[in-house]
C-alpha positions in Angstrom: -2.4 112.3 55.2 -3.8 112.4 51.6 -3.5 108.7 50.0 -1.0 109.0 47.0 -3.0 108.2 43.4 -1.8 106.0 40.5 -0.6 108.3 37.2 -2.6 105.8 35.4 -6.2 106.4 37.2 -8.4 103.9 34.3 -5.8 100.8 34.2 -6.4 97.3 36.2 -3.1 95.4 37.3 -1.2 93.6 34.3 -2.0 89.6 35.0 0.1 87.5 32.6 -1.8 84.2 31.3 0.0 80.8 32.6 -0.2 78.2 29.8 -1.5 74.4 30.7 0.6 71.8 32.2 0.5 69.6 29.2 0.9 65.7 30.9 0.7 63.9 27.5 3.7 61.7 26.5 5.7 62.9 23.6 4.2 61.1 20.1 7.2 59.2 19.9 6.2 57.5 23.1 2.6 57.2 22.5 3.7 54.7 19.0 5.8 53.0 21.7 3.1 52.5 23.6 1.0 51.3 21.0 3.5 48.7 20.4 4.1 47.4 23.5 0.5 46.5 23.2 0.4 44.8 19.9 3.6 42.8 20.3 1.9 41.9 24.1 -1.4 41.0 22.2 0.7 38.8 19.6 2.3 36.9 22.3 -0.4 35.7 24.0 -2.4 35.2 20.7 0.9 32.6 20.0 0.6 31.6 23.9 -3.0 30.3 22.9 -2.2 28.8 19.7 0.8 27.0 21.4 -1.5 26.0 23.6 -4.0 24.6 20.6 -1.0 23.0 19.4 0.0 21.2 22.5 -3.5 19.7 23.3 -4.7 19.2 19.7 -1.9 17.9 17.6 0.3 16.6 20.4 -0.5 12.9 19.7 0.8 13.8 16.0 4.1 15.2 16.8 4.8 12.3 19.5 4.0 9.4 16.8 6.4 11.5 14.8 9.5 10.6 17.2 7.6 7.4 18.2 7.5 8.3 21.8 3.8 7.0 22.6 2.0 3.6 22.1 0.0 3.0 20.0 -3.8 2.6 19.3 -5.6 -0.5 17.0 -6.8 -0.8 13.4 -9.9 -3.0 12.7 -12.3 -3.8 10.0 -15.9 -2.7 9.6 -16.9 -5.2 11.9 -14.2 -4.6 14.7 -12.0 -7.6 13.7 -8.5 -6.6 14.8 -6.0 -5.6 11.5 -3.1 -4.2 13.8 -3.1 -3.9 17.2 -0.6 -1.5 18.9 -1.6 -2.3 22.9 -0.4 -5.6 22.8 2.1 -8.3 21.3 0.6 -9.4 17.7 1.8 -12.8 18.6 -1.0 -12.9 21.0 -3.7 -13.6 18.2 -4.0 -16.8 16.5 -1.6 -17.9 13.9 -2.0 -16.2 10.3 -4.2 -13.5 11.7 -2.5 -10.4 10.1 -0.8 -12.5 7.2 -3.8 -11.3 4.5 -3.3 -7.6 5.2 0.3 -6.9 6.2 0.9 -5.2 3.4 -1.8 -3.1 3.5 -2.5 -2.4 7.1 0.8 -1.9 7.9 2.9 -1.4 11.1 4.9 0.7 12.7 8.3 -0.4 12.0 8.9 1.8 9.4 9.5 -1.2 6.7 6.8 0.0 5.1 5.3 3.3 3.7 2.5 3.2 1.6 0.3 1.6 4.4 -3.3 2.7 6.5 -1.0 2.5 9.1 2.4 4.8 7.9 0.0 7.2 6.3 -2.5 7.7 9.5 0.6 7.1 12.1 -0.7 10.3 14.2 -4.5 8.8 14.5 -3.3 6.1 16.0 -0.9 7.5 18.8 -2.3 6.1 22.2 -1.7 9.6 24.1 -3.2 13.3 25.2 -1.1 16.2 26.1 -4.1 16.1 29.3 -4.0 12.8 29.8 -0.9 11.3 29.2 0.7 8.1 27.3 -1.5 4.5 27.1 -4.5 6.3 29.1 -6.6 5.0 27.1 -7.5 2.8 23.2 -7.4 4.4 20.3 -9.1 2.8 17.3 -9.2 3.0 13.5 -11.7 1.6 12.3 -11.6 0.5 8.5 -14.4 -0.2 5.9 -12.7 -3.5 5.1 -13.8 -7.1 5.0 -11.2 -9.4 6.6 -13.7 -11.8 6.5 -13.7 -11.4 2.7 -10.2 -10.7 2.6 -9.4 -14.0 3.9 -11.6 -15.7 1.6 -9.9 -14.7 -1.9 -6.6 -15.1 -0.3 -7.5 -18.6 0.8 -8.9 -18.9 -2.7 -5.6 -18.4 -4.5 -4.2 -21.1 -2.5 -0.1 -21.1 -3.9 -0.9 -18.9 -6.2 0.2 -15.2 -6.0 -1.9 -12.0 -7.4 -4.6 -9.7 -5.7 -8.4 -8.9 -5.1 -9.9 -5.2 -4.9 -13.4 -4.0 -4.6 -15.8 -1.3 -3.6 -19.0 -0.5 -3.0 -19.9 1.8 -6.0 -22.5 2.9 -4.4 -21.0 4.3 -1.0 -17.0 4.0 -1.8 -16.5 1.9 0.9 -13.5 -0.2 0.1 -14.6 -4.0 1.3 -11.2 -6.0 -0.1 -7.4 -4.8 -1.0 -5.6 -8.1 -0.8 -2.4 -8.8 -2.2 -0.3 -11.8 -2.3 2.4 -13.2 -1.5 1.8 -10.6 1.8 3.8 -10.1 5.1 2.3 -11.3 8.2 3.4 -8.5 10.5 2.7 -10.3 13.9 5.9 -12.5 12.5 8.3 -9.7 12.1 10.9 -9.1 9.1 14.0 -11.3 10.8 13.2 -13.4 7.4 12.9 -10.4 5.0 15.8 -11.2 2.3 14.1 -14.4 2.0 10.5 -13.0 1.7 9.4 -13.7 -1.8 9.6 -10.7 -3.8 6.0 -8.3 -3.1 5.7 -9.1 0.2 5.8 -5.5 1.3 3.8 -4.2 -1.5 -0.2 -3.6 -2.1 0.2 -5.1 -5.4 -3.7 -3.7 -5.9 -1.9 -0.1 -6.1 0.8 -0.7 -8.6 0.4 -0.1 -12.3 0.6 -4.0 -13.7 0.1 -5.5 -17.3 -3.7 -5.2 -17.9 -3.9 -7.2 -20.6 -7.8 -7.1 -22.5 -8.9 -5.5 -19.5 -7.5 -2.5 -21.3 -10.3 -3.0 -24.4 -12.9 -1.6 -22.0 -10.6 1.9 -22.0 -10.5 1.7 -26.1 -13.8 1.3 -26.3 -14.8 4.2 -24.3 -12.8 6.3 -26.8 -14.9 4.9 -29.4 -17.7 5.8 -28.2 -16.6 8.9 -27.1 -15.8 10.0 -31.0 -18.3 8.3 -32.7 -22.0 7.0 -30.5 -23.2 4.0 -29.5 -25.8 2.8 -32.3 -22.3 3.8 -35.1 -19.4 1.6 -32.9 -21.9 -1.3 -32.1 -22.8 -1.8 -35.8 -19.5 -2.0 -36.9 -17.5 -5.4 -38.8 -13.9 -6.5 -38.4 -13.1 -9.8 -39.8 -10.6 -11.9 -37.7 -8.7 -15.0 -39.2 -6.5 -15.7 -36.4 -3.9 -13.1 -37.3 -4.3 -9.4 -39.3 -1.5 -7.5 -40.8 -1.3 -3.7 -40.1 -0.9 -1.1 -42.3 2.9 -0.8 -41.1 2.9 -5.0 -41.5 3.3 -5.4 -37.9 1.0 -9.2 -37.3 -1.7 -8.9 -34.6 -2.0 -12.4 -33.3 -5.2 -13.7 -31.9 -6.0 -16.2 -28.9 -7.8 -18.2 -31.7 -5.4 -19.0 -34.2 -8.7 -20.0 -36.2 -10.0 -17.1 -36.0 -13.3 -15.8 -35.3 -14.9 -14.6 -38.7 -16.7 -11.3 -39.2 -17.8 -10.0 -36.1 -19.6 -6.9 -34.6 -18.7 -5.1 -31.8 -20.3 -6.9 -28.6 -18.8 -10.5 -29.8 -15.6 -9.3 -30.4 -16.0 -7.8 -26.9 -16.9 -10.8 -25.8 -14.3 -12.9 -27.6 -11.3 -10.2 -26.9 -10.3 -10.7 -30.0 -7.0 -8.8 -30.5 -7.6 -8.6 -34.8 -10.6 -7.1 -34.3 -10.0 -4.0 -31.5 -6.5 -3.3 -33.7 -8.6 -2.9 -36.8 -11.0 -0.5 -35.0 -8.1 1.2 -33.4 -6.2 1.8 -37.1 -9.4 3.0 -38.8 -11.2 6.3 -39.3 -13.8 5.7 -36.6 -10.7 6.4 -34.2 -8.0 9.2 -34.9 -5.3 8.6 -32.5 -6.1 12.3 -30.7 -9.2 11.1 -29.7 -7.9 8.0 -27.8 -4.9 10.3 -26.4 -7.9 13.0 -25.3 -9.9 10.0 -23.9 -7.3 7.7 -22.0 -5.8 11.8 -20.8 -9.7 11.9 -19.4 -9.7 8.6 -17.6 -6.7 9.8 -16.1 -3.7 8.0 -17.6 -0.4 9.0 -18.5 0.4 9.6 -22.0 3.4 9.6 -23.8 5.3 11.0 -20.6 3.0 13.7 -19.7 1.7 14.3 -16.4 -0.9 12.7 -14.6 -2.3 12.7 -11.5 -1.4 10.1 -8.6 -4.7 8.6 -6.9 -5.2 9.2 -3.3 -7.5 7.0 -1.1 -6.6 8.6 3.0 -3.1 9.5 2.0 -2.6 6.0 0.5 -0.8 6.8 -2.9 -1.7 4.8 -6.6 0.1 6.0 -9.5 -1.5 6.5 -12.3 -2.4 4.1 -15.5 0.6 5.1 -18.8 0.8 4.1 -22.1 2.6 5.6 -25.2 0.8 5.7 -27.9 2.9 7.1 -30.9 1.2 6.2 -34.3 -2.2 3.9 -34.4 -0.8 2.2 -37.9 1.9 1.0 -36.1 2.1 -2.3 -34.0 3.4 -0.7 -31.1 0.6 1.9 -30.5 -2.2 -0.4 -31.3 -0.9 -3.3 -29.1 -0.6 -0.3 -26.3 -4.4 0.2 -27.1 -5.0 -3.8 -26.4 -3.4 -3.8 -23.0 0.2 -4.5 -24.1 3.5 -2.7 -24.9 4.2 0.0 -22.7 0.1 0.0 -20.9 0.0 -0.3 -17.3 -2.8 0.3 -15.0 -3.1 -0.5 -11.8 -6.4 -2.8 -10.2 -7.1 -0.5 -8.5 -7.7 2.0 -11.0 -9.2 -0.5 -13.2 -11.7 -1.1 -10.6 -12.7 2.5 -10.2 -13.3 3.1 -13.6 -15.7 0.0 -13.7 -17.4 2.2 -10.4 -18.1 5.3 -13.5 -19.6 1.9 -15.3 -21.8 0.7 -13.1 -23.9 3.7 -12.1 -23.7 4.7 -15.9 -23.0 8.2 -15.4 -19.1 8.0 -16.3 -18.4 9.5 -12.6 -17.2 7.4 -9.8 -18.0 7.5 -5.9 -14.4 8.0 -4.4 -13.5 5.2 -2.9 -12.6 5.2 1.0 -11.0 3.1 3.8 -10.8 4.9 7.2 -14.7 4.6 8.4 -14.0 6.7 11.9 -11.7 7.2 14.7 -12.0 6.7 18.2 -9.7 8.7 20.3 -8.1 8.6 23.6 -10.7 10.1 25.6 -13.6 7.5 23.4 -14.7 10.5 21.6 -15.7 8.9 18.2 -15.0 11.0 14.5 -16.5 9.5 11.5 -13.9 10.2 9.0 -15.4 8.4 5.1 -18.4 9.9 3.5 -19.8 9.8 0.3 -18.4 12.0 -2.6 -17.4 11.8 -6.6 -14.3 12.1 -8.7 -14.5 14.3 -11.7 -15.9 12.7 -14.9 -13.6 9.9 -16.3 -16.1 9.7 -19.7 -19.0 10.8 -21.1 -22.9 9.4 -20.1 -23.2 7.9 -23.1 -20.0 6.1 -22.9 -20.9 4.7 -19.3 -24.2 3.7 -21.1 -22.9 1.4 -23.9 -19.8 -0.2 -22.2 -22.4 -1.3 -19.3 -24.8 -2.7 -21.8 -21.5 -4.7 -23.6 -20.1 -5.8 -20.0 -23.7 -7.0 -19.1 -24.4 -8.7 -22.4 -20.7 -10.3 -22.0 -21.1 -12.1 -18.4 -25.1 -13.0 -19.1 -23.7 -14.9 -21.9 -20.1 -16.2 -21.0 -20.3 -16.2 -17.8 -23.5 -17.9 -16.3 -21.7 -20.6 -14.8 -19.7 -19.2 -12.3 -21.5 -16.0 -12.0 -25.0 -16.4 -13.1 -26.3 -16.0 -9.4 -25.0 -12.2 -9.8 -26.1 -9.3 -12.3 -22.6 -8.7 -13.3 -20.6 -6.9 -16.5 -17.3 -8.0 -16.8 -14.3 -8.1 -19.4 -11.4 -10.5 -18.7 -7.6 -10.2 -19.6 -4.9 -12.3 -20.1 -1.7 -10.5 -19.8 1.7 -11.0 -21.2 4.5 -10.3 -18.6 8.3 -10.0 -18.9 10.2 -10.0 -15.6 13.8 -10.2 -14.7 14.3 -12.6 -17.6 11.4 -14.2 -17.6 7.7 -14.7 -19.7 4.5 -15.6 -18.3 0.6 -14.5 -18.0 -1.3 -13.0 -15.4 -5.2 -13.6 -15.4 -7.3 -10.6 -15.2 -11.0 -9.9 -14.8 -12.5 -6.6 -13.8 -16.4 -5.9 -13.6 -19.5 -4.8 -11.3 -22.2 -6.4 -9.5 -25.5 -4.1 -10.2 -27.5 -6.2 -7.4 -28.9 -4.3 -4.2 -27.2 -6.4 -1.8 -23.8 -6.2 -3.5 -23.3 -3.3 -5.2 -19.8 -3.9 -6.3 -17.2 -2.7 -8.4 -13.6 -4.9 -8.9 -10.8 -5.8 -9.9 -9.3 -9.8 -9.2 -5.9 -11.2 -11.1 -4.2 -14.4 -10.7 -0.3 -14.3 -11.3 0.8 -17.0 -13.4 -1.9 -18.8 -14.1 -2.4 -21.8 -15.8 -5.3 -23.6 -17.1 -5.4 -26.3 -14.5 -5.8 -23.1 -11.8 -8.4 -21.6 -10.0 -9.9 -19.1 -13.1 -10.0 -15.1 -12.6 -14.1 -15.7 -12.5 -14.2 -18.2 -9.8 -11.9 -15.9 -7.7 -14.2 -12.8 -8.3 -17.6 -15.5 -7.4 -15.6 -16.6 -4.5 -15.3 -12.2 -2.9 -18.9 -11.8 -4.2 -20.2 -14.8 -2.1 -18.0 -13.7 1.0 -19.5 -9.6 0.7 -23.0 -10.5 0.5 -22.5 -13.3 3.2 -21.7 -10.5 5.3 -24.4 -7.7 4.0 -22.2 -5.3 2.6 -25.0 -2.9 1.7 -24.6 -1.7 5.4 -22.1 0.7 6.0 -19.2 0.0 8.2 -20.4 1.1 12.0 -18.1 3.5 14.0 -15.6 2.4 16.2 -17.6 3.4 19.3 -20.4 0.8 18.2 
């Protein structure tokens, strides 16, 4: 049987293509995808940083709700300041009564403390290890040795010591008195005289003549050395203003014609107002110069000083018109002028190493924590420039030449400069004078700058110079060109 032929002889069989299975996800879902991922990432990115959190800043947040114990502060040389591991009662009597109101505690009373301020350094627990596994210590760069000394030294009388190393910015005293001894509670506090729970080193205070040293830096500043040293005043007791407002003198003789470093030395009021209302010294130039050293002018801003979260506020004045009484008794530590000691004894730092730039002073040396791991915490390092070079130079030459020659007697075993203030107070009703004296110590085993003042004193008292003899005798008893050890030492 013949096989039957295709019509179309020179065509293959048709094969129609089948396209790919295509097993990609839509786009849509691919985005998804990609942020599934990202948000997974994110959470365990937060996961680890929780985690952080919990082990690294748990102490903070449990001295925050004060759910822990606490740790100890000491001095440089380990000497107990507050002690959070055991009843304060358990120390001698009088222990804590120099620097309760700097140390602090944890009661809350007070806030402007080493204590308030550094609350989460001292919290006694890990998130690892638990509450109270172990001590943790603060270790400061103060003296209580010294401490204890000036505030013996004032005996009844009430006022406060601070001082530094310029040299390091170690802070060796910051006693004030009357002061809270926190090992006795505050059952007593309405009849606690009035200051016990303040640093009264931090608050802005009458300064008196001390406030020359700031007037002559604006001199200075506007005019040189060699020009402000060379120039005469003549004081008889009293001098009349150009506005007829009387500047009274300490002397009511008088002191004659004088030049610059005696009047210095004498702080005679006639003298620094008559340099204040002349030409030498447009009243922008001491605005731009007291603005520099950081003060407050006529209500504008200034800068609070921090030393480890501890707050000062800063110096003020108003200064309005320099033919006026007002402006130039501002200018000679009066009126509306207030600086705190503790600023005054910074600047005197910017003096001392004659460069018109201050180490910054410090007070937490290092930290030991739970698990004895130790964390130096001060170091070395400068504020910006309070004054010029050349103004460091010349009011360190006039400070020296004032305590070689005035002040031998109860400080002629020291290379000091100083310049003393009396200042005239009005409180509540009442009028008195606080003693001031702020200076340095240029010697190599006690570089120091300060700031000492006697509240109320009268002539029969201890004198502003035999209180700042009596910390300069305590710090080099105790070598305070060595810096404070760590706490693990």
């Amino acid at each position: 049987m013949a096989r039957s032929r295709s019509p179309y002889p020179n065509t293959q069989p048709r094969v129609i293509p089948v396209p790919p299975l295509d097993v990609s996800a839509p786009r849509s879902m691919r985005r998804a995808g990609k942020g599934t991922v990202l948000l997974l990432l994110a959470f365990i990115l937060a996961l680890v940083y929780l985690v952080y959190v919990l082990v690294t800043r748990s102490a903070f947040y449990m001295a925050k709700t004060g759910q822990t114990g606490y740790g100890r502060v000491v001095d440089r040389s380990g000497d107990v300041l507050f002690d959070g591991t055991k009843p304060m009662t358990d120390y001698e009597k009088g222990h804590f009564a120099d620097v309760g109101n700097l140390i602090g505690d944890t009661t809350g009373q007070m806030s402007n403390t080493v204590v308030s301020k550094n609350i989460e350094l001292l919290a006694n627990y890990s998130f690892l290890y638990g509450k109270n596994s172990g001590t943790v210590t603060l270790k400061t760069t103060i003296s209580h040795k010294a401490t204890r000394a000036c505030y013996n030294a004032l005996g009844k009388k009430n006022g406060t010591v601070v001082a530094y190393n310029w040299k390091t910015g170690e802070m060796l005293v910051c006693m004030s008195k009357p002061c809270v001894d926190t090992a006795l509670g505050y059952d007593n506090l309405d009849s606690m005289p009035a200051g016990s729970l303040l640093c009264k080193a931090f608050l802005p205070t009458v300064p008196g003549s001390t406030q020359k040293v700031s007037t002559l830096i604006a001199a200075y500043e506007q005019n040189g050395i060699d020009s402000v040293n060379a120039t005469e005043f003549t004081c008889e007791g009293s001098w009349v203003n150009a506005t007829d407002g009387k500047i009274n003198c300490h002397n009511p003789k008088g002191h004659g014609t004088q030049k610059l470093n005696e009047a210095f030395a004498n702080s005679c009021n006639p003298y620094f107002a008559q340099l204040v209302q002349s030409r030498l010294l447009p009243l922008s130039a001491i605005i731009e110069t007291y603005t520099g050293m950081g003060y407050s002018v006529n209500g504008a801003k200034a800068d609070s000083l921090l030393m480890d979260k501890l707050v000062i506020p800063p110096a003020s004045t108003t200064l309005t018109d320099k033919d006026e009484f007002e402006t130039q008794w501002g200018c000679l530590g009066q009126g509306k002028t207030l600086v705190s000691p503790y600023q005054l004894m910074l600047w005197q730092g910017a003096v001392a190493n004659e460069t018109g730039i201050a180490v910054q002073p410090y007070i937490l040396a290092s930290h030991t924590d739970i698990e004895n791991r130790v964390t130096q915490l001060g170091s070395t390092q400068y504020t910006k420039r309070f004054f010029s070079q050349e103004a460091a130079k010349g009011v360190h030459a006039v400070m020296a030449d004032n305590a070689e020659k005035h002040y031998y007697v109860s400080l002629g075993e020291y290379t000091c400069g100083v310049k003393s203030g009396t200042a005239q107070v009005q409180e509540n009703g009442r009028e008195y004078e606080n003693s001031l004296l702020t200076g340095f110590c240029t010697d190599d085993d006690c570089p120091v700058a300060f700031c000492v003042m006697i509240e109320e004193r009268v002539s029969t008292d201890l004198s502003s110079a035999q209180l700042a003899k009596v910390l300069l005798d305590a710090l080099r008893s105790e070598g305070i060109t060595k810096p404070a050890q760590s706490a693990g030492s």
